[in-house]
C-alpha positions, 0 to 999 in steps of 0.5 A, a space after each residue: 500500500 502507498 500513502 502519503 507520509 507526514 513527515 513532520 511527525 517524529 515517529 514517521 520522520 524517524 521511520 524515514 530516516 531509517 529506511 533511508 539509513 539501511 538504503 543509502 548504505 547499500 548505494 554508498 558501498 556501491 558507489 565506492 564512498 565513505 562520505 555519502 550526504 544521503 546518510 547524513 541527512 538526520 531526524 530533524 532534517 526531515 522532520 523541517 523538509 518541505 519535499 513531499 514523501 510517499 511510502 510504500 508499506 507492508 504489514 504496516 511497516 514503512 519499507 520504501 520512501 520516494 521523495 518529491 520536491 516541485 520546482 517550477 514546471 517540474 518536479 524532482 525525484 529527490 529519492 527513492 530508497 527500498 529496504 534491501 531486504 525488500 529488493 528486487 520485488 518490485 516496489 521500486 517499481 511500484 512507488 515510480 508508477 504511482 509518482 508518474 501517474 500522479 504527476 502526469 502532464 509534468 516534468 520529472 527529474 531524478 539523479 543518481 550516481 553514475 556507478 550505480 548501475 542498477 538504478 540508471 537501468 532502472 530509470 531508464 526502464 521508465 523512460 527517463 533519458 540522460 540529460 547531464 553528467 557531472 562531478 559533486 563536491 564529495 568526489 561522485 560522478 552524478 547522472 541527471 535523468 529528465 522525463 517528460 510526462 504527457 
C-alpha cells in the first residue's frame, strides 16, 4: 500500500530516516564512498523538509520512501530508497508508477550516481533519458535523468 507520509511527525520522520539509513548504505558501498550526504541527512532534517514523501508499506511497516520536491514546471525525484531486504520485488517499481501517474502532464527529474548501475537501468526502464553528467563536491560522478510526462 502507498500513502502519503507526514513527515513532520517524529515517529514517521524517524521511520524515514531509517529506511533511508539501511538504503543509502547499500548505494554508498556501491558507489565506492565513505562520505555519502544521503546518510547524513538526520531526524530533524526531515522532520523541517518541505519535499513531499510517499511510502510504500507492508504489514504496516514503512519499507520504501520516494521523495518529491516541485520546482517550477517540474518536479524532482529527490529519492527513492527500498529496504534491501525488500529488493528486487518490485516496489521500486511500484512507488515510480504511482509518482508518474500522479504527476502526469509534468516534468520529472531524478539523479543518481553514475556507478550505480542498477538504478540508471532502472530509470531508464521508465523512460527517463540522460540529460547531464557531472562531478559533486564529495568526489561522485552524478547522472541527471529528465522525463517528460504527457
Amino acid at each position: 500500500m502507498i500513502k502519503i507520509l507526514d513527515h513532520e511527525k517524529i515517529d514517521i520522520a524517524e521511520s524515514i530516516h531509517s529506511v533511508f539509513q539501511i538504503s543509502y548504505a547499500v548505494e554508498a558501498k556501491l558507489l565506492g564512498v565513505k562520505d555519502f550526504p544521503p546518510l547524513q541527512r538526520t531526524v530533524t532534517n526531515l522532520l523541517e523538509s518541505k519535499t513531499s514523501f510517499f511510502g510504500f508499506f507492508l504489514n504496516e511497516k514503512l519499507i520504501a520512501v520516494i521523495e518529491i520536491e516541485p520546482f517550477p514546471y517540474v518536479f524532482h525525484i529527490c529519492s527513492l530508497v527500498v529496504d534491501p531486504n525488500y529488493f528486487r520485488q518490485g516496489i521500486g517499481s511500484k512507488l515510480i508508477s504511482f509518482i508518474l501517474n500522479l504527476l502526469k502532464g509534468n516534468t520529472i527529474t531524478v539523479e543518481t550516481g553514475l556507478a550505480n548501475e542498477p538504478a540508471i537501468t532502472f530509470y531508464k526502464s521508465f523512460g527517463f533519458n540522460e540529460v547531464k553528467q557531472y562531478d559533486t563536491d564529495h568526489g561522485i560522478r552524478k547522472i541527471k535523468f529528465q522525463l517528460e510526462k504527457t
